[in-house]
C-alpha positions in Angstrom: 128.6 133.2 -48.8 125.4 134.3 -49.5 123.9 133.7 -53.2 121.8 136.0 -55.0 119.2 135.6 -57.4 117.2 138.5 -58.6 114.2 138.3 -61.0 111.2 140.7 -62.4 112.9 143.0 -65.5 111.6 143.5 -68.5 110.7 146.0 -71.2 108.0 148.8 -69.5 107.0 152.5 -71.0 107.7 155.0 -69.6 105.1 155.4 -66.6 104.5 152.2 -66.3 105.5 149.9 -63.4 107.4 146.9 -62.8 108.3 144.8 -59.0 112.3 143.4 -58.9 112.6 140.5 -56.8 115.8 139.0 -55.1 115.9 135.4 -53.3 118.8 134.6 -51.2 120.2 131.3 -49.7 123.0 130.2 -48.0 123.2 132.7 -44.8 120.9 134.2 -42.2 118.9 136.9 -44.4 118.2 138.2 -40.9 121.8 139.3 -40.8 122.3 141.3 -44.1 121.3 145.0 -44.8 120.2 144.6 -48.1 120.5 147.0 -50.9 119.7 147.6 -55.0 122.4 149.2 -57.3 122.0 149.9 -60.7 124.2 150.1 -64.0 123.2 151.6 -67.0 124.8 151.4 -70.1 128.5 153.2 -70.0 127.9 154.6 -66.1 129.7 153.2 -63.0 127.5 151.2 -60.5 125.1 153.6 -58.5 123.0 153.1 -55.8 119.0 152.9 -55.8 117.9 151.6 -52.4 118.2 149.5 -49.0 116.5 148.5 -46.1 117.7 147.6 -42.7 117.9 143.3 -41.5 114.8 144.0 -39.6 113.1 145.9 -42.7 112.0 148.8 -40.7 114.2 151.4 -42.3 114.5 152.3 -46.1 117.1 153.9 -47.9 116.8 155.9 -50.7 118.8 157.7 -53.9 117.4 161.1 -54.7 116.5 160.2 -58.2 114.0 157.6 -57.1 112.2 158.8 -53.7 108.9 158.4 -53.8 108.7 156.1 -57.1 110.7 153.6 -55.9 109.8 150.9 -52.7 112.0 148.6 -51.1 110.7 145.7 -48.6 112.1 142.5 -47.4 110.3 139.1 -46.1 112.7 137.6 -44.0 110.5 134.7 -43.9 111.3 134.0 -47.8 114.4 135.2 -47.7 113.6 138.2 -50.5 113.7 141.0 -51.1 111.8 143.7 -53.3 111.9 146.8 -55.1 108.4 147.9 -56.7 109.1 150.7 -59.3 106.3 153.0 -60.1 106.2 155.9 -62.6 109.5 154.7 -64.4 111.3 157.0 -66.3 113.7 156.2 -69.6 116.1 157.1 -67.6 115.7 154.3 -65.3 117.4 151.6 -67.5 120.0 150.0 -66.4 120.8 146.4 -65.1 119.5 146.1 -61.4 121.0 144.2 -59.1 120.7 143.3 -55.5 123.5 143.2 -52.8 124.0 141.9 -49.3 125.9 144.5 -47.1 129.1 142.9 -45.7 127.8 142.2 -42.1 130.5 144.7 -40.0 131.6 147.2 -42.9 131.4 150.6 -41.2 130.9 152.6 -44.5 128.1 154.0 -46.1 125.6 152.2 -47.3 125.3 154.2 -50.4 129.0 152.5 -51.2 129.6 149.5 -54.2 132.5 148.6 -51.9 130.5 147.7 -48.5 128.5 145.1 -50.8 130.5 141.8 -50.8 128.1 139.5 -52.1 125.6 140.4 -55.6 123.3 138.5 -57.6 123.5 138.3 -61.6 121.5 141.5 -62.4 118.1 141.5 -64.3 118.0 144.2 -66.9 115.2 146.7 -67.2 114.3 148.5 -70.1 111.9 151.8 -69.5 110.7 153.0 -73.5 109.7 156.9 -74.5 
């Protein structure tokens, strides 16, 4: 069981930037594709980005290519999403997920994600 425990939201303007960070323990980081969902207020669950166990390859949702980073330090067992240029629309409650190790789904799927932190809420201003 791999426990999640995400950190870095807060209240930003628009433009502004802020850096999520998510520490697990428990399991073999190594092991787990790891990805960010996020949840605004009366919307289902959508996806936001992942990065393959090595940290080589990142994954990306339309509506936040090229203002949005993942990375991973498997060393510290983290990982990170750096958000750059937010938009109002970018509120929501962020959460990271550990991809269940063998699920042959997309990775863009809620239900491939067997294991989520608490959330940390993030609040872009006009």
């Amino acid at each position: 069981q791999v426990q999640l425990v995400e950190a870095g939201g807060g209240l930003v303007q628009a433009g502004g930037s802020l850096r999520l960070s998510c520490a697990a323990s428990g399991v073999t980081f190594s092991r787990y594709l790891m990805g960010w969902f996020r949840q605004a207020p009366g919307k289902e669950r959508e996806f936001a980005a992942a990065i393959s166990r090595s940290g080589t390859t990142p994954y990306y949702a339309d509506s936040v290519k090229g203002r949005f980073t993942i990375s991973r330090d498997n060393a510290k067992n983290t990982v990170y999403l750096q958000m750059i240029n937010l938009k109002p629309e970018d509120t929501a409650v962020y959460s990271c997920a550990a991809r269940d190790i063998g699920y042959s789904g997309s990775l863009y799927e809620v239900r491939g994600y067997g294991n989520w932190g608490q959330g940390t809420q993030v609040t872009v201003s006009s």
